[in-house]
matplotlib code that plots the C-alpha trace (Angstrom):
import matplotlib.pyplot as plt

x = [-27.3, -29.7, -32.7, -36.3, -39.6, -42.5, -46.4, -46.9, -49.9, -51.0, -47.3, -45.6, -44.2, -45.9, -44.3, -48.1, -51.0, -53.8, -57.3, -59.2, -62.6, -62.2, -65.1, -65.7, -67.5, -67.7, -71.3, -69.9, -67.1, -69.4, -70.3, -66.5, -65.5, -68.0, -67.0, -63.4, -64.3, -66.6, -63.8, -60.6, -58.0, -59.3, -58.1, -60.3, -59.9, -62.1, -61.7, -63.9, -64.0, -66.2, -68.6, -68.9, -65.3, -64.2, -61.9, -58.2, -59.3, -61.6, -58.8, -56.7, -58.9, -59.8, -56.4, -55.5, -58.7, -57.9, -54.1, -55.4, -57.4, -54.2, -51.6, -49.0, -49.4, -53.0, -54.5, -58.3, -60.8, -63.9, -65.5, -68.5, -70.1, -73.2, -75.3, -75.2, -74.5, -70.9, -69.9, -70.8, -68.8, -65.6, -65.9, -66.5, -63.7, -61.1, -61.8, -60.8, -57.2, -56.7, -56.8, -57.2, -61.1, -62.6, -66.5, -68.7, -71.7, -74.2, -75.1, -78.5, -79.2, -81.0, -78.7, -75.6, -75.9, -77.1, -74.2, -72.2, -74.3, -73.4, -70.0, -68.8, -70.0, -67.7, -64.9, -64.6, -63.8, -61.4, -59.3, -59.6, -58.1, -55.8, -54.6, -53.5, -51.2, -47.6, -44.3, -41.7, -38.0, -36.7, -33.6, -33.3, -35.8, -37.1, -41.0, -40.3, -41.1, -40.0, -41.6, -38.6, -40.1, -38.3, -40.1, -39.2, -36.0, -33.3, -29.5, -28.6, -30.8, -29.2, -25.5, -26.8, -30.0, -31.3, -27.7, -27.8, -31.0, -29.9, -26.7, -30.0, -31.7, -28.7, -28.6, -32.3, -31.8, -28.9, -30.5, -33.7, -36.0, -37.5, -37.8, -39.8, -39.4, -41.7, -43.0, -42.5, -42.3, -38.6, -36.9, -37.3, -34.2, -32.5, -34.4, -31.5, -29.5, -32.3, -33.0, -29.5, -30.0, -33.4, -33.3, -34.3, -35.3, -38.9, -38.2, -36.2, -38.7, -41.4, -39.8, -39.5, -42.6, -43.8, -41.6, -43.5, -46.9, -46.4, -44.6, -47.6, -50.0, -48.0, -48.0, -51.3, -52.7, -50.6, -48.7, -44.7, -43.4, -41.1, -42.5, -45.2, -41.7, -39.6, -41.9, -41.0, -39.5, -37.5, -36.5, -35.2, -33.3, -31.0, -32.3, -32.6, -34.2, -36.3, -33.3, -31.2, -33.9, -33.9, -30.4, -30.5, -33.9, -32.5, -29.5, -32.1, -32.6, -29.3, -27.0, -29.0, -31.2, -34.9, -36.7, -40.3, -42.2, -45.5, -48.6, -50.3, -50.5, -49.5, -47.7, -44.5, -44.4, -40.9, -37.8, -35.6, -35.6, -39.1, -40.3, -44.0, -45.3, -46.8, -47.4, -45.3, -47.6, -46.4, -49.5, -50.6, -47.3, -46.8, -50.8, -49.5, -46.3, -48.5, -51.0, -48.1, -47.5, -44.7, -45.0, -42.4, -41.9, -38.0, -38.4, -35.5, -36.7, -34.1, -36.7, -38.5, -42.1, -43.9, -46.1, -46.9, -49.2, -52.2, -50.9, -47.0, -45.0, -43.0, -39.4, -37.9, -34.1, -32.7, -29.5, -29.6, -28.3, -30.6, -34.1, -32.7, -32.5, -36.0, -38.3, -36.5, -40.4, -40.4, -37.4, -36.0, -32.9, -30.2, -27.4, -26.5, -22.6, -22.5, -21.9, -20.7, -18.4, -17.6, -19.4, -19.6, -22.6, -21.9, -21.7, -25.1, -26.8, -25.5, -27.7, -31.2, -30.9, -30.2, -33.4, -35.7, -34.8, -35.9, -38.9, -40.1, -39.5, -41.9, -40.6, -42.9, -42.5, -42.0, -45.0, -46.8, -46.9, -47.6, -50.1, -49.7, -51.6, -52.5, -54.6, -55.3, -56.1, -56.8, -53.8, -54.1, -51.7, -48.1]
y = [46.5, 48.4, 49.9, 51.1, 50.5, 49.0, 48.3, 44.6, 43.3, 39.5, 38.3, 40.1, 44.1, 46.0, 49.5, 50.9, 51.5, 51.6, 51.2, 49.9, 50.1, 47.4, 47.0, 43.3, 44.0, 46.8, 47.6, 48.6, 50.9, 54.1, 53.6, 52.5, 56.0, 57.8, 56.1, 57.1, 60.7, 61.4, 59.7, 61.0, 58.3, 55.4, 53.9, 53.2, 50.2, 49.7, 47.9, 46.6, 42.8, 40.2, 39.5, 36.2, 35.5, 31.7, 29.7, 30.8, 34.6, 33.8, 32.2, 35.3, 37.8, 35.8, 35.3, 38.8, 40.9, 37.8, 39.2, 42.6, 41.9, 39.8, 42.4, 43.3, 47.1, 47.1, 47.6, 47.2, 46.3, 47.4, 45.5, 46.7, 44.3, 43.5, 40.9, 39.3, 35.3, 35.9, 38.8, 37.2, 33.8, 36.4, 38.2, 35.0, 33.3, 36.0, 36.8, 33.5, 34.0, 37.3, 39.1, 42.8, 44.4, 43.7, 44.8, 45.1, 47.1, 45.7, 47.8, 45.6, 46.5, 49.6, 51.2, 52.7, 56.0, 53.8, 51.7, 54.9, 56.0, 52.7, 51.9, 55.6, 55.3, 51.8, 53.1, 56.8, 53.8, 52.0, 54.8, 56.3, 52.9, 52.6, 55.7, 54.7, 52.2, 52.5, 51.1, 49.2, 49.4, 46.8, 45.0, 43.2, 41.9, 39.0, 39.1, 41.0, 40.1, 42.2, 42.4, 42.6, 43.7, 45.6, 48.3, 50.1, 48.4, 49.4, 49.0, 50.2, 48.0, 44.5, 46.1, 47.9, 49.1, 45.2, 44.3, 46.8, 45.5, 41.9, 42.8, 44.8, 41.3, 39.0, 41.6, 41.1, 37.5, 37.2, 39.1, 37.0, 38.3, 37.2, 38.2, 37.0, 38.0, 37.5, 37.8, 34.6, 36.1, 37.8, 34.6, 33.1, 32.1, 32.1, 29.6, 26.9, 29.5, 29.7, 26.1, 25.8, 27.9, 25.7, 24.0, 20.9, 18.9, 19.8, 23.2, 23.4, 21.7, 23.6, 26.7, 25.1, 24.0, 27.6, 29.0, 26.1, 27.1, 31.0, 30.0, 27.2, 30.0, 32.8, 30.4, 28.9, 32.9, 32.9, 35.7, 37.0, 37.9, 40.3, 43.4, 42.4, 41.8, 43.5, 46.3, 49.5, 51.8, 48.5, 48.4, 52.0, 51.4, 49.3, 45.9, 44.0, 39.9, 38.4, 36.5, 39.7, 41.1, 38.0, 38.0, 41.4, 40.9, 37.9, 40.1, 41.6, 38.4, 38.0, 34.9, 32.7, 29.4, 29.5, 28.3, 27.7, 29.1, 30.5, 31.3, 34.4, 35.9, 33.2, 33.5, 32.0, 29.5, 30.5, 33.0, 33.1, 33.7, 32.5, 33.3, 33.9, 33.2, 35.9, 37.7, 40.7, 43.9, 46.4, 47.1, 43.5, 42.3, 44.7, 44.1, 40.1, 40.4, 43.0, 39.7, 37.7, 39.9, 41.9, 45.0, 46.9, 46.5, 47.1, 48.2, 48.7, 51.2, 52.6, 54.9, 55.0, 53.0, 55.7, 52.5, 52.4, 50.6, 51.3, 48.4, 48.5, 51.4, 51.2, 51.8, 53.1, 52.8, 53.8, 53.7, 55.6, 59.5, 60.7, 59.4, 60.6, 63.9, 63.6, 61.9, 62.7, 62.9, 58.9, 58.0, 56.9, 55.9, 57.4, 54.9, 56.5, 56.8, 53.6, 54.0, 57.6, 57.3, 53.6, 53.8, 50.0, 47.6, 47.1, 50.6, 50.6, 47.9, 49.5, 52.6, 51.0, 49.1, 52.5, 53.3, 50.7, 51.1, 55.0, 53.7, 51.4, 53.9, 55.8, 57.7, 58.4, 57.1, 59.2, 57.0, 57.7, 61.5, 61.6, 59.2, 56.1, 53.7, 51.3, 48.4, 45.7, 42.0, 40.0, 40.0, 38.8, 38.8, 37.3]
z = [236.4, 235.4, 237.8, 237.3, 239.0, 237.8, 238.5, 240.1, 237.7, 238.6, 239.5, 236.9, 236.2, 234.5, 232.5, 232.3, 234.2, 231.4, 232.3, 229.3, 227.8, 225.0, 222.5, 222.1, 218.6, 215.9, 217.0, 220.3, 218.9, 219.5, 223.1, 223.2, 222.1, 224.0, 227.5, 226.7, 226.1, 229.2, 231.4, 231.7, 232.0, 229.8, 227.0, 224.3, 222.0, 219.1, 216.1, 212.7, 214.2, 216.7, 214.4, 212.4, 211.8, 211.5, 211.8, 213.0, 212.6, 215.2, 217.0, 216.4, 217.2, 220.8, 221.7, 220.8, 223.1, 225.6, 225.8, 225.7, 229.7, 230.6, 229.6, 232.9, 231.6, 231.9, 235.5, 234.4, 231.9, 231.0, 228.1, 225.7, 224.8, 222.0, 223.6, 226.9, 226.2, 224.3, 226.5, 229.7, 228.3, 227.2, 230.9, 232.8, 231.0, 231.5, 235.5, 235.8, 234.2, 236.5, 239.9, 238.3, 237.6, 234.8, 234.3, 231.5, 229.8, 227.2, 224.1, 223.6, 227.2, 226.0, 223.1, 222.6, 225.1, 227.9, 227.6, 227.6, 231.0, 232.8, 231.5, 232.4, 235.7, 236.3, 234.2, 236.3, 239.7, 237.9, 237.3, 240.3, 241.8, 239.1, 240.4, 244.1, 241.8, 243.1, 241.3, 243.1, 242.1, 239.9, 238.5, 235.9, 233.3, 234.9, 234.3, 230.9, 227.8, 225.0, 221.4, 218.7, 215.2, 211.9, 209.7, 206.9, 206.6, 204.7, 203.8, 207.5, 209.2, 209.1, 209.5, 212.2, 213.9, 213.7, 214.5, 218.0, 218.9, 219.0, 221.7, 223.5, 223.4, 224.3, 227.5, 228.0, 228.1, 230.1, 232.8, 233.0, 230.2, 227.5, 223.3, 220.6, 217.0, 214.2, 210.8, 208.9, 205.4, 206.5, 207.6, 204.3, 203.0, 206.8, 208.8, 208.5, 210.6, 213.2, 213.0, 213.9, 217.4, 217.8, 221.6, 220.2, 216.7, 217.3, 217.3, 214.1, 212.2, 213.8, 211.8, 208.9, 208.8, 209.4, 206.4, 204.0, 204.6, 204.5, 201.2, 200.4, 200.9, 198.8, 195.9, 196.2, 195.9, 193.0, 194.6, 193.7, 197.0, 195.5, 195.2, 198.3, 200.5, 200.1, 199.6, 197.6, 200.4, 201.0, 197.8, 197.5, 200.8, 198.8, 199.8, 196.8, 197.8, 200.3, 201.2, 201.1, 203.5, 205.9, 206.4, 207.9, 209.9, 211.6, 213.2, 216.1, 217.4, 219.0, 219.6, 222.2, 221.6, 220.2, 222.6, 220.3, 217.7, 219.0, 217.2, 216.7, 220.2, 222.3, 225.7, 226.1, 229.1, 230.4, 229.7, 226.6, 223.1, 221.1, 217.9, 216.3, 213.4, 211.8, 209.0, 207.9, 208.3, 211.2, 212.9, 213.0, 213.9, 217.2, 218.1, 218.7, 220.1, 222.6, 222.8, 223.5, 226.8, 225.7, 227.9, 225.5, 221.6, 220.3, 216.6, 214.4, 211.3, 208.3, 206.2, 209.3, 210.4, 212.7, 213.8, 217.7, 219.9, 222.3, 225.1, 224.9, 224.2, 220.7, 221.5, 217.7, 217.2, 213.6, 212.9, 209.3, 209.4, 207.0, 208.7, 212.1, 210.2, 208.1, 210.7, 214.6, 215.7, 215.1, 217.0, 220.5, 219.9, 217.3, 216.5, 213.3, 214.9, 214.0, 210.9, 210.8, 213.7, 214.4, 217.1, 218.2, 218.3, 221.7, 223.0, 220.3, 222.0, 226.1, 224.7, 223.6, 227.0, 228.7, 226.7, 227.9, 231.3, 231.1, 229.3, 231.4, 234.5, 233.0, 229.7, 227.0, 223.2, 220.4, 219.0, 222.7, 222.4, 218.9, 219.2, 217.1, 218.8, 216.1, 217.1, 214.7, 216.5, 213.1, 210.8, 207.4, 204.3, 204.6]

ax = plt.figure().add_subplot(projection="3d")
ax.plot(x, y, z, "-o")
ax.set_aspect("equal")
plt.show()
């Protein structure tokens, strides 16, 4: 069994202690910035979004920033806000979904560098509570949710990085946690063998049903998904189809039953494997599965994705020689014996859950230290 401690965060662990100032719209990104350079210790998230979107990008982006306050790894908020009648509904709405502080300043209050004056004074408290935080010891990944995601895929991946990750995730599961995979685009042309591991008839033609309109949408655009999936670097990595691609992706998902498909951001209601529908693009794709409350992201990379995230550390695990000799800044986990010393996927996957257990204790990402913190809470594209 594996043993770690983590920060208690509204019920669940939490593998960070981040105290956030969150700009809820791209007029507030300065006094965002500004907060988060005159106080040591914050987080700044800014982004070009929160004004005048419709429809379910407005639904996306809400569900993302709403994740964002609710996150286990986040011990406070502190939102910048525009105007006072949609940040007061946002901060109203979200103190009533958690325990942990969560303030705001207003940019129309008086401009950008009072909002700085007053939010700097509230942020400098929270992280001096946020510092009396202590972590208690855990077992086990009950309470965890992990983000499962592939980038800059290649020949190796589906034989074995994405192969390694799904005996990580089987292990995850079987000791109380949860995983949820996405990006609808690469199960095309494998969703009868996840329909097959679907819980229940609802389930399997709820990812159907996601594969036809990602495919409805790529043809009503009038758009050739070759060349936009598998993308170039794919291409060159030896993967050849979508299908070809798909076949490999699905590997990191392990063996155990789909539980649901969730949207965009959404919070599974219980333990076990779920996926999301998504689109395809890395940042976009590890900003929802972060939504979704995953307080770590497992990312198998061949060429290697240097992608990370602000919220929930990136864990990288390649299992391809040549990047681990190219791109070792990018990577956590090397697995290339796999395939240069028949090393076994077991043994592979015993090591990236060696590797989440030291990251959750507190290890830094590769994509930590070297800062790729990508935040994008609209996707768009397939």
């Amino acid at each position: 069994m594996h043993e770690f401690s983590a920060f208690e965060v509204d019920g669940r662990p939490g593998i960070r202690n981040h105290v956030v100032v969150l700009s809820l719209n791209s007029f507030c990104n300065r006094a965002t910035e500004l907060i988060a350079t005159a106080v040591r210790g914050t987080l700044p998230l800014v982004h070009p979004f929160g004004r005048n979107e419709i429809g379910i990008y407005r639904e996306r982006f809400e569900r993302t920033i709403e994740g964002v306050v609710l996150h286990p790894n986040v011990h406070s908020v502190l939102c910048v806000g525009y105007e006072p009648d949609s940040t007061g509904e946002f901060v109203e709405r979200v103190k009533g979904l958690t325990a942990k502080p969560v303030d705001s300043v207003l940019v129309l209050e008086g401009g950008t560098m009072n909002a700085v004056n007053a939010g700097a004074d509230k942020a400098i408290w929270m992280v001096i509570a946020a510092s009396e935080a202590r972590r208690r010891a855990m077992s086990g990944f009950e309470g965890f949710v992990f983000g499962v995601k592939c980038g800059g895929s290649d020949a190796t991946s589906g034989v074995a990085s994405n192969a390694a990750i799904g005996e990580a995730v089987d292990r995850i599961i079987e000791m109380g946690g949860t995983a949820i995979f996405s990006e609808t685009t690469e199960i095309l042309g494998a969703e009868h063998i996840l329909a097959r591991r679907a819980i229940n008839e609802d389930v399997a033609k709820k990812i159907y049903r996601a594969v036809e309109a990602n495919e409805k949408m790529a043809m009503d655009a009038g758009i050739d998904l070759l060349g936009v999936n598998p993308v170039p670097d794919n291409i060159r990595g030896g993967i050849t189809t979508i299908e070809e691609k798909s076949l490999g992706a699905i590997m990191k998902t392990g063996t155990h039953p789909i539980q649901d498909v969730l949207s965009y951001g959404q919070r599974p209601e219980k333990a076990g494997l779920y996926f999301m529908d998504s689109p395809s693009a890395a940042s976009e794709v590890v900003t929802g599965l972060s939504a979704s409350g995953a307080q770590m992201v497992l990312f198998s990379t061949g060429s290697c994705n240097p992608v990370g995230n602000p919220i929930s550390p990136v864990l990288k695990v390649t299992s391809n020689p040549r990047t681990v000799a190219r791109m070792r800044q990018h990577l956590d986990v090397d697995i290339s014996d796999v395939l240069t010393s028949g090393t076994s996927l077991r043994d592979a996957g015993d090591r990236i859950v060696d590797a989440i257990a030291a990251v959750a204790d507190g290890r830094l990402t590769t994509a930590e230290v070297t800062g790729h913190l990508e935040f994008a809470p609209i996707p768009v594209g397939l």
